[in-house]
C-alpha positions in Angstrom: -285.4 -122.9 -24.4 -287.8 -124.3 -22.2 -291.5 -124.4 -22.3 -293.0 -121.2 -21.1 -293.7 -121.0 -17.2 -294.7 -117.8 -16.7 -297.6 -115.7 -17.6 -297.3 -111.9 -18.9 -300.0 -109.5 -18.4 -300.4 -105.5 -19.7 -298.3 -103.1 -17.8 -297.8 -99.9 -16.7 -295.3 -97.3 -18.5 -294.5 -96.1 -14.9 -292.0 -96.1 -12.7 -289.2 -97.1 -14.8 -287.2 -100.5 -14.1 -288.8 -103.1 -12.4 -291.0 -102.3 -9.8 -291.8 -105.0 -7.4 -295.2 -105.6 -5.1 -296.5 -109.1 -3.1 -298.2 -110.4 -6.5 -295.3 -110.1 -9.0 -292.8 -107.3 -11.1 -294.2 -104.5 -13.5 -291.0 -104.3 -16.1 -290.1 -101.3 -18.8 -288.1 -100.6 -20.7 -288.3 -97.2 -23.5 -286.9 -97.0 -27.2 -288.5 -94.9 -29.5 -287.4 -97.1 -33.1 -288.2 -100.8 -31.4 -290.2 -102.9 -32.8 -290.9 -105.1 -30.2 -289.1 -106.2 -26.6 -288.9 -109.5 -25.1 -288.3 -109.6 -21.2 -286.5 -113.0 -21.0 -286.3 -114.6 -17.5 -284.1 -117.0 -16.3 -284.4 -119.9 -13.8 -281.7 -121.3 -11.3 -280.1 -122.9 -14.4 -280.1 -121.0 -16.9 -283.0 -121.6 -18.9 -284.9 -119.2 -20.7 -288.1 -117.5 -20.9 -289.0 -114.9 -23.2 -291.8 -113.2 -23.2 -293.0 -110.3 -25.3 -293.8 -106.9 -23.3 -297.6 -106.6 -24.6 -298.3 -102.8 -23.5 -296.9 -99.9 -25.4 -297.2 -96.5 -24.9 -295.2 -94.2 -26.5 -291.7 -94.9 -26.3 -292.1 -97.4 -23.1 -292.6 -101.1 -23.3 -294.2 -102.9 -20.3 -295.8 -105.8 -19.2 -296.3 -107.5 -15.2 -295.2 -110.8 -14.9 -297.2 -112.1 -11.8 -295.1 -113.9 -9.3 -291.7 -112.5 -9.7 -289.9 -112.5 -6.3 -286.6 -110.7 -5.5 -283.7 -112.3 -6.8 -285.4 -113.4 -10.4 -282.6 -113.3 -13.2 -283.8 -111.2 -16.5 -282.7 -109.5 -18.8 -284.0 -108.0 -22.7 -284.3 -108.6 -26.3 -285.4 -106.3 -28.5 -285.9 -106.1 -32.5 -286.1 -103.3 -34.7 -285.4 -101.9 -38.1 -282.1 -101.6 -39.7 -280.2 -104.5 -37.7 -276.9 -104.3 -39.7 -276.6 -101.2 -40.4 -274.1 -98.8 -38.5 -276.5 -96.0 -36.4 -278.7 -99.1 -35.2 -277.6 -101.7 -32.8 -280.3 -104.5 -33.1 -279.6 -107.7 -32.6 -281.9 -109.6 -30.2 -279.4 -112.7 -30.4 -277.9 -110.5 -27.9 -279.3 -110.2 -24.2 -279.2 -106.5 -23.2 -279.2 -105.9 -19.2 -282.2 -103.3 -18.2 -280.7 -99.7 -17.8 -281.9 -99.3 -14.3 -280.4 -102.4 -13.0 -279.7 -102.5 -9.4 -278.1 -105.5 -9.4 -276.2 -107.4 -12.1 -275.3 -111.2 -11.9 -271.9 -111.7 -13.9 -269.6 -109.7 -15.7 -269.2 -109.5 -19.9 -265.5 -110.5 -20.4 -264.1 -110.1 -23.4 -260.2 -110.0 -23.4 -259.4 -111.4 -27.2 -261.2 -110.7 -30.5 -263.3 -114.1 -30.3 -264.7 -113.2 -26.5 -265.7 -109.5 -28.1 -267.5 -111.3 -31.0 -270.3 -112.7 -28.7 -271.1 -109.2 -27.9 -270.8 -107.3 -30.9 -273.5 -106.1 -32.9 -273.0 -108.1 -36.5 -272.6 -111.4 -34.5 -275.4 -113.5 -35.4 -274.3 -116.2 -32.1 -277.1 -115.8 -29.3 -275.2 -115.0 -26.1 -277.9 -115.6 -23.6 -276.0 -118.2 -21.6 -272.9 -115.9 -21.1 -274.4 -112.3 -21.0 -274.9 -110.6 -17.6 -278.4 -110.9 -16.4 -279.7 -108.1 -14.5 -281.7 -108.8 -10.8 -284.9 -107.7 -9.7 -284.1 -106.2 -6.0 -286.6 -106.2 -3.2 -287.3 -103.4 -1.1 -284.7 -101.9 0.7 -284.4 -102.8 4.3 -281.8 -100.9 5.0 -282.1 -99.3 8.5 -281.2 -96.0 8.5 -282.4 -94.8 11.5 -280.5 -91.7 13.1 -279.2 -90.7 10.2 -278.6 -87.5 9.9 -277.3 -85.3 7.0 -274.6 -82.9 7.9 -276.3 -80.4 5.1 -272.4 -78.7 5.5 -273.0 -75.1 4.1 -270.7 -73.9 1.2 -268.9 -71.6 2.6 -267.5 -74.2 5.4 -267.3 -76.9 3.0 -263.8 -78.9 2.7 -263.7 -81.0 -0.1 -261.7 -84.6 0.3 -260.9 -86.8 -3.1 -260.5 -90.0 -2.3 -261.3 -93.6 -3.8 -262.4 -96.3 -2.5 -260.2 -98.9 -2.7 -257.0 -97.2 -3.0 -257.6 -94.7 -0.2 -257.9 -97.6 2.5 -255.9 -100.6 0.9 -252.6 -99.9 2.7 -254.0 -98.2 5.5 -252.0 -99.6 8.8 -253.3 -102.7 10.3 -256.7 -101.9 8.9 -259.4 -105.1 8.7 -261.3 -105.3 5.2 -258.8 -103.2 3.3 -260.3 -101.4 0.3 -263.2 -101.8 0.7 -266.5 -99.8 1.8 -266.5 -101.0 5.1 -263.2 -99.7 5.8 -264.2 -96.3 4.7 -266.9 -96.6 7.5 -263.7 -97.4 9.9 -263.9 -95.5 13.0 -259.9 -94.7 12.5 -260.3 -93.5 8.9 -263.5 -91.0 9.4 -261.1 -90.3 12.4 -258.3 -89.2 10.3 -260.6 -87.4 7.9 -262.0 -85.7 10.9 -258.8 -84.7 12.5 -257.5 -83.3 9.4 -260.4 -81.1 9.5 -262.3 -82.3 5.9 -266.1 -81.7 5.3 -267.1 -83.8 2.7 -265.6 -86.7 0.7 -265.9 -86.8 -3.0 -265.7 -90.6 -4.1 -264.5 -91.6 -7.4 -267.2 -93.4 -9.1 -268.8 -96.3 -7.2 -271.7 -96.9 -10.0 -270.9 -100.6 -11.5 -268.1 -99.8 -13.9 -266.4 -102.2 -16.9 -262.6 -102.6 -18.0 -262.7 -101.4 -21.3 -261.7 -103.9 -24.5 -258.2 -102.3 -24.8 -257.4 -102.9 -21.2 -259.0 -106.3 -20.9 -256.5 -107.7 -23.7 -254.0 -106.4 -21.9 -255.1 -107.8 -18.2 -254.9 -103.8 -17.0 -258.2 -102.8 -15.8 -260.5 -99.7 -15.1 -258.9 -98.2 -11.8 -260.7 -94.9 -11.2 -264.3 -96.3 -12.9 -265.0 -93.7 -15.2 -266.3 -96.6 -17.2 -269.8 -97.3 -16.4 -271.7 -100.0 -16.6 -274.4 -99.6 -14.6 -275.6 -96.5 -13.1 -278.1 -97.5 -10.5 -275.7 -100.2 -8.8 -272.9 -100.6 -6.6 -269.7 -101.3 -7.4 -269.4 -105.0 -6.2 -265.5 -105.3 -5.9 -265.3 -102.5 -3.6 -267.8 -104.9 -1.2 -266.2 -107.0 1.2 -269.0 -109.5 0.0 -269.9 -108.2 -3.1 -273.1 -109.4 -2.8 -274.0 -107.2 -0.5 -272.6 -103.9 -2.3 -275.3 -101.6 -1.9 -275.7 -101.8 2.1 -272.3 -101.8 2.6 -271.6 -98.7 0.6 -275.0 -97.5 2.8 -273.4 -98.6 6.1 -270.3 -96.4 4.9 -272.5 -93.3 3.9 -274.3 -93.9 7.6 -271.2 -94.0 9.2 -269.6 -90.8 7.8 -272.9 -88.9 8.5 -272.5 -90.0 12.2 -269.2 -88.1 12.1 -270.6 -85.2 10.2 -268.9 -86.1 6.9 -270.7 -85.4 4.0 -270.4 -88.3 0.9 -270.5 -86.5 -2.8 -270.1 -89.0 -5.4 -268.5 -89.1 -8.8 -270.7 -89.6 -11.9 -270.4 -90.8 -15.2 -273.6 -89.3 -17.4 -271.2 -88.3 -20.7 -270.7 -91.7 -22.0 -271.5 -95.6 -21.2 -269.0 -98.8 -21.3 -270.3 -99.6 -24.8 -267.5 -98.0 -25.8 -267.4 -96.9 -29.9 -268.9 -99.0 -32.6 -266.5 -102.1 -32.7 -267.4 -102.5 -28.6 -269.6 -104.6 -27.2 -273.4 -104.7 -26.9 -274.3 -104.6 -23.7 -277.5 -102.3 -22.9 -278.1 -98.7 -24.6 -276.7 -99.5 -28.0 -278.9 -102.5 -28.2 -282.1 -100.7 -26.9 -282.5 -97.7 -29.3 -278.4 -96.9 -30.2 -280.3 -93.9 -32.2 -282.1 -92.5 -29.3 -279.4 -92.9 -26.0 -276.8 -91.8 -28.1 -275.4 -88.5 -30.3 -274.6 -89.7 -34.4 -273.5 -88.1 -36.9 -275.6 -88.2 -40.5 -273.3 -91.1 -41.2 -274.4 -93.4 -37.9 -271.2 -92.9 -36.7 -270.9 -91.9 -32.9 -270.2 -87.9 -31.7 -267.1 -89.0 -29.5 -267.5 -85.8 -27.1 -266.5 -88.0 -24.0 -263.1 -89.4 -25.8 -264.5 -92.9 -24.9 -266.2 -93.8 -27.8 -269.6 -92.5 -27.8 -271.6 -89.9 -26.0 -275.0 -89.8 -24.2 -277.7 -88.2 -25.5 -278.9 -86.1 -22.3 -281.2 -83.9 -24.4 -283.6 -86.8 -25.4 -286.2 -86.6 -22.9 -286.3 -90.6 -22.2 -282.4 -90.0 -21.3 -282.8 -87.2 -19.4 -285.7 -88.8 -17.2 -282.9 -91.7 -16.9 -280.0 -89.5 -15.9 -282.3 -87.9 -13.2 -284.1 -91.3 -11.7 -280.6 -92.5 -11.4 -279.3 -89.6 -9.0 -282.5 -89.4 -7.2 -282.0 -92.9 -6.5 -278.5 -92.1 -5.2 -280.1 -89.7 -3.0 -282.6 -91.3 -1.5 -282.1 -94.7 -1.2 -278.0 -93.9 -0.3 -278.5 -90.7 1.5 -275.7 -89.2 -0.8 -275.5 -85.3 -0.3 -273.7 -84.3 -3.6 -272.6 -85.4 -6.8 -269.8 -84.1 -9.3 -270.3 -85.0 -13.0 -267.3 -86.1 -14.9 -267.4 -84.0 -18.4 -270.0 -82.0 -17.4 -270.9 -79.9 -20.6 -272.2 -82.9 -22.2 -275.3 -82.6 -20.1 -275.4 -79.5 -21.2 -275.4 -80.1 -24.9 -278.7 -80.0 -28.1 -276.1 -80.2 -29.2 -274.7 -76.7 -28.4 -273.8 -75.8 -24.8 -277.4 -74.8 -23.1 -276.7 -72.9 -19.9 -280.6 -73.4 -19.2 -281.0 -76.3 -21.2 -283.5 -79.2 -20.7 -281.4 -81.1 -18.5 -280.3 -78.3 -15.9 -284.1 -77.3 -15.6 -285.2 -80.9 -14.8 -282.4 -80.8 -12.0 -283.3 -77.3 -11.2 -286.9 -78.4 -10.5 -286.4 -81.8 -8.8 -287.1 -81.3 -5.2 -284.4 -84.2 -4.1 -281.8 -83.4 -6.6 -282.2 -79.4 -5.9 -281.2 -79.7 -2.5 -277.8 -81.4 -3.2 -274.5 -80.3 -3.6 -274.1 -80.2 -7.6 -270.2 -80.0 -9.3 -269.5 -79.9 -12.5 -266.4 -80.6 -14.7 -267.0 -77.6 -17.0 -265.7 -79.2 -20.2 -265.8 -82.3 -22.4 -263.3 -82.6 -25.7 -266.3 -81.8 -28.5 -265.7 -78.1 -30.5 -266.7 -75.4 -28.1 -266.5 -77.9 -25.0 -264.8 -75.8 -22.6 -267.9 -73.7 -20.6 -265.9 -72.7 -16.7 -268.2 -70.2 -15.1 -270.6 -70.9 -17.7 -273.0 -73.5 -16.0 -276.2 -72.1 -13.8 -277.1 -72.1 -10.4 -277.0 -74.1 -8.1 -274.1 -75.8 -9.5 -270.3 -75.1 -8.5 -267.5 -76.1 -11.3 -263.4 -77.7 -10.8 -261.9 -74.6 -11.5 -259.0 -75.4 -13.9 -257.8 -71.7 -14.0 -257.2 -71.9 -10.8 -254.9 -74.7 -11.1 -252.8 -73.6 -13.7 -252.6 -70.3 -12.4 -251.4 -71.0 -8.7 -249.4 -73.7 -10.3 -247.8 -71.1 -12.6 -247.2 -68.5 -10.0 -245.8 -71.1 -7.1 -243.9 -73.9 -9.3 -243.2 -71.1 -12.8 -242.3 -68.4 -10.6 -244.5 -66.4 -13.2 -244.6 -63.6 -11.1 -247.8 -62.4 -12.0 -249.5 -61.2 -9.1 -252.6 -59.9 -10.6 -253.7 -63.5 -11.4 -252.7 -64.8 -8.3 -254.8 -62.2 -6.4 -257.3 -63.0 -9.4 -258.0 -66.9 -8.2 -257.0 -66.0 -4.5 -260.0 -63.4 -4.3 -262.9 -66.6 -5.4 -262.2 -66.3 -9.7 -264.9 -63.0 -9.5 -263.6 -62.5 -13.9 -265.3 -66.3 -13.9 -267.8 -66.6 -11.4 -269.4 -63.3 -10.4 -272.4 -63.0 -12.4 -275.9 -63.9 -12.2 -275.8 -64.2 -8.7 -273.2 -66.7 -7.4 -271.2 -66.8 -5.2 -267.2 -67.7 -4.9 -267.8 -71.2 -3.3 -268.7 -71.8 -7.3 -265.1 -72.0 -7.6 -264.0 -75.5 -6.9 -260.4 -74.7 -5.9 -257.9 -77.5 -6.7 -254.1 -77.8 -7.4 -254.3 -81.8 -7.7 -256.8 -84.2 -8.7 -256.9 -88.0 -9.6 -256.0 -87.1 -13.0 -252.5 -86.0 -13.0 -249.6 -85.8 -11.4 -249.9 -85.7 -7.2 -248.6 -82.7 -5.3 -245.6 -84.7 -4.8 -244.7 -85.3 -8.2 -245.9 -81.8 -9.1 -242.7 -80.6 -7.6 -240.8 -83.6 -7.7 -240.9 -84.5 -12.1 -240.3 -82.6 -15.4 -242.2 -85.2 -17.4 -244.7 -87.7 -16.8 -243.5 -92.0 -16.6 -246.2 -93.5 -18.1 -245.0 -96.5 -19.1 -246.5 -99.0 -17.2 -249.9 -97.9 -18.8 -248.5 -99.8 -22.1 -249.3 -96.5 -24.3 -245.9 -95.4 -25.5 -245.9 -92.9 -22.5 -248.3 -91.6 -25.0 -251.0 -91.2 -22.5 -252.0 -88.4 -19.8 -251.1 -84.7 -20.1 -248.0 -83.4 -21.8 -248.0 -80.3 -20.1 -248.3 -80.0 -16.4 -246.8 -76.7 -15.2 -244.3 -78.6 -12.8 -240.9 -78.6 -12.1 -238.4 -81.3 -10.4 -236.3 -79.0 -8.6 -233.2 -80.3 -10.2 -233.9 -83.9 -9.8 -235.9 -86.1 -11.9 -238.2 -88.2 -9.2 -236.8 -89.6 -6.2 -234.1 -88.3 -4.5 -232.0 -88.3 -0.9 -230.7 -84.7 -2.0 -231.6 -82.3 0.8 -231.8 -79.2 -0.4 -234.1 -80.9 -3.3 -236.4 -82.0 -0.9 -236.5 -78.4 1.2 -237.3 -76.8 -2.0 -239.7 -79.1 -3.3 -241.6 -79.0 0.7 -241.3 -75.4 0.7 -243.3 -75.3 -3.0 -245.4 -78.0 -2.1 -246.7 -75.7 1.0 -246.6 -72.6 -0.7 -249.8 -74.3 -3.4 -251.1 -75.6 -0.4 -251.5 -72.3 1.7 -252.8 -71.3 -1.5 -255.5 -73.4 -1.9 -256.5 -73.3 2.0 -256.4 -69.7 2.0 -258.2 -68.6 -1.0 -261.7 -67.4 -1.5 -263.8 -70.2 -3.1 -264.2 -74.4 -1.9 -261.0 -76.0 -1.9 -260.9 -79.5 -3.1 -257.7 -81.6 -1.3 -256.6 -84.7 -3.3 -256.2 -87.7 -0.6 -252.6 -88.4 -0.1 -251.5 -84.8 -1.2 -251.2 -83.9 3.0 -248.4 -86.5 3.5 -246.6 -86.4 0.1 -248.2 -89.2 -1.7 -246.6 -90.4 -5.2 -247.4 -91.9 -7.9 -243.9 -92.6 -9.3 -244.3 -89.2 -11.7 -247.4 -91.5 -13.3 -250.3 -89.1 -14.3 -252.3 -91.3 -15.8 -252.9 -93.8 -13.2 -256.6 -94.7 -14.2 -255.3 -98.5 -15.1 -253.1 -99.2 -12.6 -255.3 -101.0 -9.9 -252.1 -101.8 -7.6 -249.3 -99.7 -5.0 -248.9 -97.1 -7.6 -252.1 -95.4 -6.8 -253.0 -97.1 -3.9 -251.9 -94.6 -1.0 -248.6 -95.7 0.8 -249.4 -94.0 4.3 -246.4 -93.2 5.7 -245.1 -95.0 8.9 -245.0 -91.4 10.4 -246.5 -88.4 10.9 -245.3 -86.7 7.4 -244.2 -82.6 7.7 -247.5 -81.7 5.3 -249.5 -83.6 7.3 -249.8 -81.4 10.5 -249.3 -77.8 7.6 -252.9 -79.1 6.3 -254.6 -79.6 9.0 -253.1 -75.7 10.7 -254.7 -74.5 7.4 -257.7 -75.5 7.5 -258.1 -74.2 11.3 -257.4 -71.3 10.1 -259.4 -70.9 7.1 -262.2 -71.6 9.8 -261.5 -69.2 11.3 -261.3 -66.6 8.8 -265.4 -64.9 8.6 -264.9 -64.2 5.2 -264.2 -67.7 3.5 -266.5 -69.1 5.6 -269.3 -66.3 4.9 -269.2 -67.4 1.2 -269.2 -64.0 -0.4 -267.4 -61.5 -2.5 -264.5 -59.5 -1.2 -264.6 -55.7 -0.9 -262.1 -52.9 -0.3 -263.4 -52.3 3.2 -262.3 -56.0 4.1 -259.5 -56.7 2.2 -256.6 -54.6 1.6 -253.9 -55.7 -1.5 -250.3 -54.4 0.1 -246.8 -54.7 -1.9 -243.7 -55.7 0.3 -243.4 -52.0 1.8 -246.6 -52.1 3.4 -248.1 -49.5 0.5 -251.3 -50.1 -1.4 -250.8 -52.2 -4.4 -250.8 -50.0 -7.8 -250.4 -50.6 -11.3 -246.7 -50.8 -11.6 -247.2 -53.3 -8.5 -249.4 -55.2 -10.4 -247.3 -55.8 -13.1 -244.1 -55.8 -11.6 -243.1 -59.2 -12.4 -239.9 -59.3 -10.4 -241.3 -59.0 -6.9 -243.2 -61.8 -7.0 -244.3 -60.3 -3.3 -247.1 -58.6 -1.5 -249.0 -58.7 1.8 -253.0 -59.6 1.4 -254.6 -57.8 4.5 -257.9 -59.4 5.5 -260.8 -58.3 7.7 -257.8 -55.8 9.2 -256.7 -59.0 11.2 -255.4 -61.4 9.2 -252.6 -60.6 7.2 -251.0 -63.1 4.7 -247.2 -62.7 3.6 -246.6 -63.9 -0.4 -243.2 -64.8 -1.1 -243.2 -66.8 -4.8 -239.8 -66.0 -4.6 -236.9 -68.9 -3.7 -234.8 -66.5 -1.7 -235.4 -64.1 1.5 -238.4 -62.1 0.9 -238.1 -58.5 3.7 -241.5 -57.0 4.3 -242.9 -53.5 6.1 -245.8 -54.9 7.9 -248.7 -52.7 8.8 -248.9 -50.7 12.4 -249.2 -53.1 15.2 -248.1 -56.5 16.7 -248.6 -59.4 14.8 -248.8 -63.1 15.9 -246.9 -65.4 13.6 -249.5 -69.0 12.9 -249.0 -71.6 10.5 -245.9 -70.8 8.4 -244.0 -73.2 6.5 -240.7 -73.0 7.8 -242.8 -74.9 11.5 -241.5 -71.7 13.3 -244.6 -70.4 15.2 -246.1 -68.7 18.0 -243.9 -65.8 18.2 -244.6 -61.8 17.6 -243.5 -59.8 14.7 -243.1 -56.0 14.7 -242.5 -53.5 11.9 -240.5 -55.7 9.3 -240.4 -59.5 9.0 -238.2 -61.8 6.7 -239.6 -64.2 4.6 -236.6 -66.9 4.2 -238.4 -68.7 1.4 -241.1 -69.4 -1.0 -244.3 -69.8 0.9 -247.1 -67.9 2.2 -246.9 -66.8 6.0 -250.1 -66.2 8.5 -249.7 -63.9 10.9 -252.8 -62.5 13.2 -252.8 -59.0 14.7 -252.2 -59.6 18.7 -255.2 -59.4 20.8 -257.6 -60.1 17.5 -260.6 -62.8 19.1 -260.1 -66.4 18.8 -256.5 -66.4 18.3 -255.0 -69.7 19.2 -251.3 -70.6 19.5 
């Protein structure tokens, strides 16, 4: 260590982080059991200042350092009570990065038991010259002039799953691969537009870690659900990763120029400190006590299934949690964001439904106005809360899932659910107000199996995780057909199409806001892998296919006409006076319709216009339509634009659209 060239004044507690003006930085950092908190600086090589934050009041620590500039090196040491014991994390021969870092210079590495010694807790070695140093940032000077938020409403919205990397990385003949600034391509946001989405949902882009157990093994962190930072960019999605944050700005910029909307996926259940034996990094080092849930014992609540689990309750965490998507907001412009294991924000350490967390949210100006998703369970007792979380957030919709999967891939037959999750989920979501686009529709997400290998594999194939095949869901409601994977077998791959259409049409068509997994439209796979979260490489990367695939052009007629059906787009709850439940005669569903499981068949009249056929059957389906001419739109067999009188066959599974001739806005 050096001889002290800086100067340290008292502070102010507020705003949190670093905050920078023309005569130096103003640093913070809160924990409730500290003792005291260096801010250590470092100079272009490497040497150390420490100096002791002078000004406490209550839980935050603060000082102003005068002429800091952008770009200073720092990072924190803090002492406390109860160093060695489990349930406290002190150890200020560790450098802790500041928990609202925008910008982090290095990465911890730790791929052997030695490397993971440095960081742990009980190691008595300071690690100043290896640890991570966060950056103070300057003001942003990001133009964003023009930009415009699309503000999509719900009932119009079309949600798109993509990541960042993998969704451009084999795209055809495409400069800067991978990377934000192909997402901001004008022949990607075209594609997206053409298919007819509304809003992408980005897996996380918040700095994220590989975790111990992957490092040893040289996999890594694919999907990022691992985060390390939660107020910076993810630098290797950056074609100069120095430059994260305005590139992923340029991409939000260029996607609101096309009326895109840009959710992002969030990580607020756990951090990258992983369980006790991981590293120290930032949180556990700070106030382990206060940032995260313990048992009596110290031991960590592992709610997340990642080791440890944020304590959202505490005030100090909560106030984190909401700078951090405020930041998002504001200084990226991001319209929405879906949290990952949602009912741990929710947790004191019961599930609140109006608990401290959703009232700060419910009451932030910024936050309010975004599009809020939640992921309506984590693994603790009594995780699972669908339909359970308040206004104004929607939820992923898991019932929905499994039950379309059921009915479509099962052949369950049960045609009360099906109408169930077709009608919006009204046994889940129709209370206190809201309203069916609550219901985040899906069939396929990143975690699984893709609508290809939904239809396509028995069993998940694992293996190349380097778990045993122990990994990833056991049980995924889907059936190969009669072929395991891959096959040239036609009539495999005409039943596996006509299945993959028939949960397509489903999802398209159905009351709620459907949630497409990039890929899914032209028959993506992952090689029946549906755990793909460490396999940074052509397995998840999407391999676009060299021509137009059959699903490609199904989507995109779906989504036209779920435009153009008034009542998914008016974002309400069906009645009888618009929607009319028909079995295969053209009669009015009753109870022994209902729980007929053999017909696996009706007709779903809407708005006295629209009228859907619903064949779960694999054989010719023969149904009485209602009085009048009906033109035939969007059907999976490609046959189209014709007119149907009195009966039509169905000749396979699949959903048909037909439109009453004459009806406005009909387009063949």
């Amino acid at each position: 260590m050096v001889a002290a060239t800086w100067q340290i004044e008292e502070g102010m507690p507020y705003p949190m982080g670093v905050t920078l003006t023309d005569k130096g930085a103003n640093f913070t950092l809160f924990s409730l059991n500290a003792e005291r908190v260096e801010l250590c600086l470092f100079d272009g090589e490497n040497r150390e200042t420490r100096l002791v934050l002078p000004t406490r009041t209550g839980s935050v620590f603060c000082g102003f350092v005068p002429r800091v500039r952008a770009g200073q090196r720092y990072g924190f040491r803090v002492h406390g009570y109860g160093e060695t014991k489990q349930g406290q994390g002190f150890n200020p021969q560790k450098l802790l990065v500041d928990p609202y870092s925008k910008l982090i210079d290095g990465r911890p590495v730790y791929r052997n038991e030695a490397e993971m010694a440095l960081f742990h807790q009980s190691d008595g070695r300071d690690n100043g010259e290896i640890a991570p140093k966060s950056v103070v940032v300057g003001a942003d000077g990001f133009d964003w002039s023009g930009d415009v938020r699309p503000d999509v409403s719900w009932g119009k919205t079309v949600v798109y799953e993509a990541h960042v990397k993998g969704f451009t990385k084999q795209f055809p003949d495409l400069e800067n691969a991978g990377t934000y600034r192909a997402l901001a391509d004008g022949r990607v946001i075209k594609y997206l537009k053409d298919l007819g989405i509304t809003s992408v949902e980005l897996l996380p882009v918040q700095q994220h870690l590989d975790e111990y157990h992957l490092q040893k093994v040289r996999l890594s962190n694919y999907w990022g659900y691992n985060t390390y930072s939660h107020f910076a960019a993810e630098p290797s999605y950056a074609s100069d990763p120095e430059n994260a944050a305005d590139e992923l700005k340029q991409a939000v910029k260029a996607l609101h120029r096309a009326g895109l909307e840009v959710i992002m996926d969030v990580v607020y259940n756990h951090t990258a400190e992983q369980d006790w034996p991981g590293p120290l990094l930032c949180q556990k080092g700070i106030d382990n006590a206060l940032w995260y849930w313990l048992r009596p014992d110290g031991s960590y609540e592992n709610w997340s299934g990642c080791g440890n689990t944020l304590n959202i309750a505490h005030r100090d965490v909560a106030r984190w949690v909401a700078d951090s998507l405020r930041y998002w907001a504001e200084e990226f412009h991001i319209d929405g964001f879906r949290f990952d294991l949602g009912t741990v924000l929710a947790r004191e350490p019961d599930f609140q439904a109006y608990g401290k967390f959703f009232n700060t949210l419910y009451q932030d100006p910024v936050l309010a106005r975004c599009k809020l998703i939640a992921e309506a369970w984590d693994i603790g007792a009594d995780g699972y809360h669908l339909g359970n979380f308040p206004q104004p957030f929607a939820e992923w919709n898991g019932r929905f899932r499994d039950d379309m999967r059921a009915f479509w891939v099962w052949e369950s037959g049960n045609l009360g659910m099906f109408a169930e999750r077709f009608s919006g989920s009204s046994d889940i979501f129709n209370h206190s107000g809201r309203r069916p686009s609550a219901s985040v529709n899906f069939i396929t997400a990143h975690d699984g199996f893709t609508l290809n290998d939904l239809v396509s594999y028995n069993e998940k194939h694992n293996e190349a995780n380097g778990e045993q095949n122990r990994d990833g869901h056991g049980e995924n409601i889907s059936y190969n057909h009669g072929v395991e994977g891959a096959t040239d077998d036609k009539a495999v791959l005409e039943a596996r199409e006509y299945t993959a259409k028939a949960l397509l049409a489903s999802l398209f068509l159905s009351n709620g806001t459907p949630m497409l997994l990039a890929g899914d439209e032209f028959g993506n796979s992952q090689n029946g892998n549906n755990n793909g979260y460490c396999q940074d490489n052509p397995t998840t990367w999407l391999d676009w296919p060299g021509k137009r695939h059959v699903l490609q052009d199904y989507v995109r007629g779906l989504i036209r006409v779920r435009s153009e059906i008034g009542l998914l787009a008016d974002d309400k709850w069906w009645d009888e006076d618009e929607v009319r439940w028909l079995d295969s005669d053209g009669l009015e569903m009753g109870d022994a319709g209902w729980h007929n499981r053999g017909s696996k068949a009706m007709q779903i009249l809407l708005e006295g216009g629209w009228l859907l056929l619903v064949n779960a059957k694999r054989s010719r389906q023969l149904f009485n339509l209602p009085q009048g001419s009906w033109k035939v739109s969007c059907v999976p067999s490609g046959k189209s634009n014709y007119t149907a009188e009195g009966r039509f066959a169905a000749a396979h599974m699949g959903i048909w659209i037909l439109k009453k001739a004459g009806s406005d806005g009909f387009e063949v």
